[in-house]
TORBA-203868 format. One record per residue (C-alpha): residue number from 1; residue in three letters; chain; x, y, z. Coordinates in Angstrom, 3 decimals. Layout:
% TORBA-203868
+-----+------+------+----------+----------+----------+
! pos ! code ! unit !        u !        v !        w !
+-----+------+------+----------+----------+----------+
! NUM !  ala !    A !        X !        Y !        Z !
...
+-----+------+------+----------+----------+----------+
//
This chain:
% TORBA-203868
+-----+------+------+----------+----------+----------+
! pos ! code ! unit !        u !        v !        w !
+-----+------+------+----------+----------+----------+
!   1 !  unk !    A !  104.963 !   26.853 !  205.470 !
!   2 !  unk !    A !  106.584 !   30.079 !  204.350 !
!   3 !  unk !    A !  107.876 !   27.919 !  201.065 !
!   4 !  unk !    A !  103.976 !   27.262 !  200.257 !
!   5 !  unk !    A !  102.986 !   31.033 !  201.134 !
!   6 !  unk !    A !  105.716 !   32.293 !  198.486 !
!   7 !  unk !    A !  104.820 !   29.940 !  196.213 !
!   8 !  unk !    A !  101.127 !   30.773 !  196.875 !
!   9 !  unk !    A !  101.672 !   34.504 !  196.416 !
!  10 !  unk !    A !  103.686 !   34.064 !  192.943 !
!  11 !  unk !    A !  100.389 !   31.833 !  191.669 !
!  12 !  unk !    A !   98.207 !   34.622 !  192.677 !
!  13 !  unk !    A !  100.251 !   37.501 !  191.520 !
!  14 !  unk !    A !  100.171 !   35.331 !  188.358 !
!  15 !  unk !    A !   96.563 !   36.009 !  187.964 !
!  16 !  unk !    A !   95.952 !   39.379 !  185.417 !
!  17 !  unk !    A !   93.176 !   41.256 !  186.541 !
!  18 !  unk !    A !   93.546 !   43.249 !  183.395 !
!  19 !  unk !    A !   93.909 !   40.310 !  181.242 !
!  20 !  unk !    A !   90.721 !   38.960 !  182.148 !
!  21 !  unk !    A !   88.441 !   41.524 !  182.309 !
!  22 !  unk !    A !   89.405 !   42.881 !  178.592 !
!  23 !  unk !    A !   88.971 !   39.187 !  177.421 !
!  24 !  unk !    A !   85.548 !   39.182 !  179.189 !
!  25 !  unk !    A !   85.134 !   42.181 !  176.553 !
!  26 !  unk !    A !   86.021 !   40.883 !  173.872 !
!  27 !  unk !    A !   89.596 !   42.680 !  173.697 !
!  28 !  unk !    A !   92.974 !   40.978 !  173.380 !
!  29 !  unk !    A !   95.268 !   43.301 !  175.927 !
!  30 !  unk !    A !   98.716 !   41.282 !  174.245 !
!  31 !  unk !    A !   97.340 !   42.455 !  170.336 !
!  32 !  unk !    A !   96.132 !   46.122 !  171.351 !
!  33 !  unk !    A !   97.328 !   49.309 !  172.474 !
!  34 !  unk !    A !  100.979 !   49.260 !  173.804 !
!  35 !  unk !    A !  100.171 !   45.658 !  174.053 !
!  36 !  unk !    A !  100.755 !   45.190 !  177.671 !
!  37 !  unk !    A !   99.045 !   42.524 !  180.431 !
!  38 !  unk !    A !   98.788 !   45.936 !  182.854 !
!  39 !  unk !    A !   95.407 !   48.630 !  183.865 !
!  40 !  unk !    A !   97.489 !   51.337 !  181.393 !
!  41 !  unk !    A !   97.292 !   49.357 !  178.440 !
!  42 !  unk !    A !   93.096 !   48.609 !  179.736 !
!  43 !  unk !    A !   92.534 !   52.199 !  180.646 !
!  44 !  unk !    A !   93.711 !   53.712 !  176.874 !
!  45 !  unk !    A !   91.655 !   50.635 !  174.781 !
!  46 !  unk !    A !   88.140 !   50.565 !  177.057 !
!  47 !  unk !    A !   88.699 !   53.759 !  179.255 !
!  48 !  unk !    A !   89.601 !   54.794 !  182.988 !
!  49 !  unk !    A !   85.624 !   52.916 !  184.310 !
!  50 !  unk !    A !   86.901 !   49.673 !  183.095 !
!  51 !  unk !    A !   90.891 !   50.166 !  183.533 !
!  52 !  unk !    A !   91.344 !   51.675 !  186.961 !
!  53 !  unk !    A !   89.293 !   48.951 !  189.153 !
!  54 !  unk !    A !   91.358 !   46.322 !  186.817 !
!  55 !  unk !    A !   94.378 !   48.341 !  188.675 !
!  56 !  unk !    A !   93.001 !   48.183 !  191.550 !
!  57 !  unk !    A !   92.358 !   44.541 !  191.996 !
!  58 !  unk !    A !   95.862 !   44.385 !  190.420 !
!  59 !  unk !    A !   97.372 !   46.504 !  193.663 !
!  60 !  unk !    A !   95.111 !   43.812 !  195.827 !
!  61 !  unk !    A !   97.343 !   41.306 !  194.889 !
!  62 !  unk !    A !  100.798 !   42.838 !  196.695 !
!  63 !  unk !    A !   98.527 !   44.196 !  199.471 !
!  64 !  unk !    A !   96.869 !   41.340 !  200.196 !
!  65 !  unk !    A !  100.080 !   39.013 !  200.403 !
!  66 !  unk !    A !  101.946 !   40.738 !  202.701 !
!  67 !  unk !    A !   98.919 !   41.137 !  204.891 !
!  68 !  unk !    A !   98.040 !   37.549 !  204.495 !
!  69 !  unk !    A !  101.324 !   36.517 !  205.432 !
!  70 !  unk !    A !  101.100 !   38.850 !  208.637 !
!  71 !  unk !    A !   97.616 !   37.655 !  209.796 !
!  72 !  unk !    A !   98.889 !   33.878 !  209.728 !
!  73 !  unk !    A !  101.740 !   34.672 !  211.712 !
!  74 !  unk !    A !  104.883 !   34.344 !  209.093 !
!  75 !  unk !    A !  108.256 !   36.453 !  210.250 !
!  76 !  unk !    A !  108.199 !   39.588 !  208.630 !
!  77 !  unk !    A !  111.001 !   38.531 !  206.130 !
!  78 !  unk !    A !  108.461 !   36.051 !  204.923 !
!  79 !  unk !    A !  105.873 !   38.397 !  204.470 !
!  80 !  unk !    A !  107.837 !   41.042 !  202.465 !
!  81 !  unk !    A !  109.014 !   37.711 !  200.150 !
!  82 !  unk !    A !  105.314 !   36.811 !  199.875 !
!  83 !  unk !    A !  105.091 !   40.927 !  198.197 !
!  84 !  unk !    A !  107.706 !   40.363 !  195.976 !
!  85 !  unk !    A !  106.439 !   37.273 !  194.719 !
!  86 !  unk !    A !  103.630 !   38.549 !  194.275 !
!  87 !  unk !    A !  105.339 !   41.146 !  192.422 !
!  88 !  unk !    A !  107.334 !   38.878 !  190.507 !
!  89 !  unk !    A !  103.833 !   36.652 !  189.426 !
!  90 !  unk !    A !  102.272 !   40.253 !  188.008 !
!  91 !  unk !    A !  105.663 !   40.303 !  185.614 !
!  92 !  unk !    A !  105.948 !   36.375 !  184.795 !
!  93 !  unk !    A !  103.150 !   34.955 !  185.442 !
!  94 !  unk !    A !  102.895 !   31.163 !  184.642 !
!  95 !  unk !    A !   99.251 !   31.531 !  183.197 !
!  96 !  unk !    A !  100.357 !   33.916 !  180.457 !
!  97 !  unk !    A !  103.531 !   32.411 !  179.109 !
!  98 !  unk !    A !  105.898 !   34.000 !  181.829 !
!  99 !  unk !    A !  104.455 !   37.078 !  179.859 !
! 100 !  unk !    A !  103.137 !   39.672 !  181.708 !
! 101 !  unk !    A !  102.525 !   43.361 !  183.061 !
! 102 !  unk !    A !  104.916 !   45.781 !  184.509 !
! 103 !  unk !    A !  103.737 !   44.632 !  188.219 !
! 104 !  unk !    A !  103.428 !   48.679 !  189.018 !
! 105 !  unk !    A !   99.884 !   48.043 !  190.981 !
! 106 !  unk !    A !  100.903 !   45.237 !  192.458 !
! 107 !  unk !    A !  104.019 !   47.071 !  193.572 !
! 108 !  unk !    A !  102.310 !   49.845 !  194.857 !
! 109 !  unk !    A !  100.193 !   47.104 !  196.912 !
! 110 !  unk !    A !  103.031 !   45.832 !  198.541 !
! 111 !  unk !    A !  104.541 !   49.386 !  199.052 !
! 112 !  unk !    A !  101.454 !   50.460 !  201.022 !
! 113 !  unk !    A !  100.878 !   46.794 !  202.851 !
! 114 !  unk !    A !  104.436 !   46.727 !  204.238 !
! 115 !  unk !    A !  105.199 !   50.763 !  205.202 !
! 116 !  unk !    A !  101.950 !   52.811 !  204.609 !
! 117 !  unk !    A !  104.103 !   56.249 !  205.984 !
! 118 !  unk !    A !  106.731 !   55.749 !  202.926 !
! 119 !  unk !    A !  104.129 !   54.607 !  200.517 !
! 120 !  unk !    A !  102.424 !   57.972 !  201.244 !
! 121 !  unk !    A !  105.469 !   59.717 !  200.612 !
! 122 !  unk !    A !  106.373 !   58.087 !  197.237 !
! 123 !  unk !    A !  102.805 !   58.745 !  196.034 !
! 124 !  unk !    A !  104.456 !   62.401 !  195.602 !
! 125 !  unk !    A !  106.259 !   61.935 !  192.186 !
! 126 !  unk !    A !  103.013 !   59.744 !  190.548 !
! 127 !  unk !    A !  100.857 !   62.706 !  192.008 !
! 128 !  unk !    A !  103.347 !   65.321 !  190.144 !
! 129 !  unk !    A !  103.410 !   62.846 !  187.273 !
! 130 !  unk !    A !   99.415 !   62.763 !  187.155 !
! 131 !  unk !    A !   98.756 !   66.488 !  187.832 !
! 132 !  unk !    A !  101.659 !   67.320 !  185.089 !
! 133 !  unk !    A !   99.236 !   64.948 !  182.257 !
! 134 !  unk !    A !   96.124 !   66.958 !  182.853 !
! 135 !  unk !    A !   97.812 !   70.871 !  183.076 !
! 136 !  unk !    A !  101.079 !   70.487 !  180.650 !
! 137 !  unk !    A !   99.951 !   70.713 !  176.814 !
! 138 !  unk !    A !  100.924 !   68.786 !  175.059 !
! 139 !  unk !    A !  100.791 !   66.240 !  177.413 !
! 140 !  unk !    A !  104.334 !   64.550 !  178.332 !
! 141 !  unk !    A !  104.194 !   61.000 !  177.565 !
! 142 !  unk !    A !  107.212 !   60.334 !  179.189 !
! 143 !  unk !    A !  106.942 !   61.402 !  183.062 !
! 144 !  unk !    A !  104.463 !   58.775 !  184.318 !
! 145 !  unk !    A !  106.507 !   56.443 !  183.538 !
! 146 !  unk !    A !  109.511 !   57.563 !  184.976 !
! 147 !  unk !    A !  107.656 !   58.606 !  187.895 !
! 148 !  unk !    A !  106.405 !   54.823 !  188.781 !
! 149 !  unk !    A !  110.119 !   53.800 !  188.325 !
! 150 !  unk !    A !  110.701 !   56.767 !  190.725 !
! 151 !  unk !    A !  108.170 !   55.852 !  193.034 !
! 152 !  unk !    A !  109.870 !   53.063 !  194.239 !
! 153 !  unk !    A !  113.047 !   54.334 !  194.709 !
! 154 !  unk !    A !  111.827 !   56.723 !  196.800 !
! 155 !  unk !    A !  109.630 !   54.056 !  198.952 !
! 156 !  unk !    A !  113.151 !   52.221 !  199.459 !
! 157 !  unk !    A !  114.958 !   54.894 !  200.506 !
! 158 !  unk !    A !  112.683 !   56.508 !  202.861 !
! 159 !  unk !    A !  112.735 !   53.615 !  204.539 !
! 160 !  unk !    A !  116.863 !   53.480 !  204.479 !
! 161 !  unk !    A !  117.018 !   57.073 !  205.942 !
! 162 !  unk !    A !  114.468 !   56.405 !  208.585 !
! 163 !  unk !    A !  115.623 !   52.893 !  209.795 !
! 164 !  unk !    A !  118.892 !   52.205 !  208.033 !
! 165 !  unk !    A !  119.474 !   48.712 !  206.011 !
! 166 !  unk !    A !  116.152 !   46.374 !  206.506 !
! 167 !  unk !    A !  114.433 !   43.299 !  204.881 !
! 168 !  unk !    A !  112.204 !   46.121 !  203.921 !
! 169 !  unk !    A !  115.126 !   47.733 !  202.159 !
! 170 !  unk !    A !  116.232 !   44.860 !  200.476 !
! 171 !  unk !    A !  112.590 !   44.205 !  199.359 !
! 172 !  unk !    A !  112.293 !   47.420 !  197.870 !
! 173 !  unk !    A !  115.699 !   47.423 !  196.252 !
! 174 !  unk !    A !  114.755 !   43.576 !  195.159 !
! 175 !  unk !    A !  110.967 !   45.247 !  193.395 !
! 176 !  unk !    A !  113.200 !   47.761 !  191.705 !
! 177 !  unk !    A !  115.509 !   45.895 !  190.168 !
! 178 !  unk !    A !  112.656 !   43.673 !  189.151 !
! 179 !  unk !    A !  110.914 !   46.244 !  187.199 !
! 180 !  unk !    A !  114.328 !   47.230 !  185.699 !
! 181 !  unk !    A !  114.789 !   43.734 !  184.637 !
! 182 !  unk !    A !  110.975 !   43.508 !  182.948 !
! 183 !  unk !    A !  111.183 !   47.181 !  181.599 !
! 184 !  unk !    A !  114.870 !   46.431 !  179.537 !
! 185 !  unk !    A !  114.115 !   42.377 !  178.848 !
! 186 !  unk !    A !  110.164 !   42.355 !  177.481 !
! 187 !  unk !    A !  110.312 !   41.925 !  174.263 !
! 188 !  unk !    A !  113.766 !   43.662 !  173.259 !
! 189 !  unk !    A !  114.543 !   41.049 !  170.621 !
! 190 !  unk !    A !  112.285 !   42.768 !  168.461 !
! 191 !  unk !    A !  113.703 !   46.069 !  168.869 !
! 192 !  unk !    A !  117.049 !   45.038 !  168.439 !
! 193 !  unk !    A !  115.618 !   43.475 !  165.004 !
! 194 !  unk !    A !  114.904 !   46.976 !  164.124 !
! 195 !  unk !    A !  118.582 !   48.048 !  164.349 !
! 196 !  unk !    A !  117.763 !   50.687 !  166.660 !
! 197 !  unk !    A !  120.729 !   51.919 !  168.760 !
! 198 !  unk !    A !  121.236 !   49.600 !  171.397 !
! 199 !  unk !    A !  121.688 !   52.578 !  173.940 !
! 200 !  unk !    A !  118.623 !   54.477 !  172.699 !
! 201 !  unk !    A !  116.470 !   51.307 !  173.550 !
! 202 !  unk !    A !  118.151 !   50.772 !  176.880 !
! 203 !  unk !    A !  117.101 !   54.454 !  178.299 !
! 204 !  unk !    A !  113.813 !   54.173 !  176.847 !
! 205 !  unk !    A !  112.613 !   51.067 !  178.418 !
! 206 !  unk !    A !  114.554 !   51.508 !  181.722 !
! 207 !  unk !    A !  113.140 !   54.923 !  182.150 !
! 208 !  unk !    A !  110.292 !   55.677 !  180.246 !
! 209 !  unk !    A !  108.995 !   51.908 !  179.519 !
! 210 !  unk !    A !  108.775 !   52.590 !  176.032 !
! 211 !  unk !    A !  109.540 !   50.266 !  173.367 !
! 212 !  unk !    A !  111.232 !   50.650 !  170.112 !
! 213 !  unk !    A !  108.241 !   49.785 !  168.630 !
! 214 !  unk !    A !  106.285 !   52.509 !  170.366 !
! 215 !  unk !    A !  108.973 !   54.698 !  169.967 !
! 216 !  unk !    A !  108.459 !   55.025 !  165.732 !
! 217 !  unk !    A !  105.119 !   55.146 !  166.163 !
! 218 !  unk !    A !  104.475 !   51.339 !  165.258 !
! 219 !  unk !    A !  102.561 !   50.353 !  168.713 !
! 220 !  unk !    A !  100.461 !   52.648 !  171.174 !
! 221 !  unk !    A !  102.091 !   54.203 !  174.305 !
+-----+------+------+----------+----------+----------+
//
């Protein structure tokens, strides 16, 4: 039972909201914009009414595994493995070539499913991030970013200081080196192609999720 509900979870998390509500548009999220499978990439080609609720569902996916694991009764380790499945499905997911979004929705989904008091308190640097895009001119780029990579740090160790070493812990630790993983892996073969510094395009993906590609200018942030 708790093999099928991970399994389960992955499948769904393998389903891009995103994906197919551009393609119901007409738009190709893998051949525009920064050319991400995530709500970002939706929000800057068709706009915040069509992108956001793509996020959204996108978020329903972590939130609704871990809750769905709960309500039928699966140890809590279970549950927070359905999340990060889940998780893992919004990165990988076997419907789009094992090529997929950032999972930062879905992450948040999970975050706010399993420990709704720390996921209020790592909303703080994305609420920084956000407020610093609309005041700061010209607008950083860079911080929002950083600030999702943040996010979950902070989610993780909230939780550590409050209740010492956890399966939530370990979750959190496992989502973050997840999105590590996705940020430095997607598609580096082509920015090592370019001859770009190898160091230069390990600190931009890890922290800013920023390609080489986007970096000259070649692909949209």
């Amino acid at each position: 039972m708790a093999a099928l509900a991970v399994v389960l979870a992955y499948l769904v998390g393998s389903v891009s909201f995103p994906f197919w509500i551009a393609h119901g548009r007409g738009i190709d999220l893998g051949k525009v914009g920064s050319r991400k499978l995530g709500a970002s990439n939706l929000v800057g080609v068709a706009g915040p009414a069509v992108g956001v609720p793509a996020g959204i569902l996108d978020g329903a996916k972590g939130f609704a595994a871990v809750l769905l694991a709960r309500a039928a009764g699966l140890p809590p380790e279970i549950q927070l493995a359905c999340g990060v499945a889940a998780v893992a499905g919004q990165m990988w997911p076997i419907f789009h070539r094992f090529d997929g979004g950032r999972a930062n929705a879905t992450g948040w989904g999970f975050a706010l499913a399993a420990d709704p008091v720390a996921a209020l308190i790592m909303s703080i640097p994305l609420v920084t991030a956000l407020v610093m895009r609309q005041l700061v001119r010209p607008r950083p780029t860079r911080v929002l970013p950083l600030a999702a990579l943040l996010s979950f740090g902070v989610w993780t160790a909230v939780i550590w200081e409050i209740d010492g070493v956890t399966p939530s812990v370990a979750a959190g630790l496992a989502i973050l080196v997840l999105i590590l993983i996705r940020r430095l892996t997607a598609g580096i073969r082509v920015d090592l192609e370019l001859g770009a510094p190898l160091g230069r395009v390990l600190v931009n993906r890890a922290l800013y999720d920023r390609s080489e590609l986007q970096q000259r200018g070649m692909v949209g942030i």
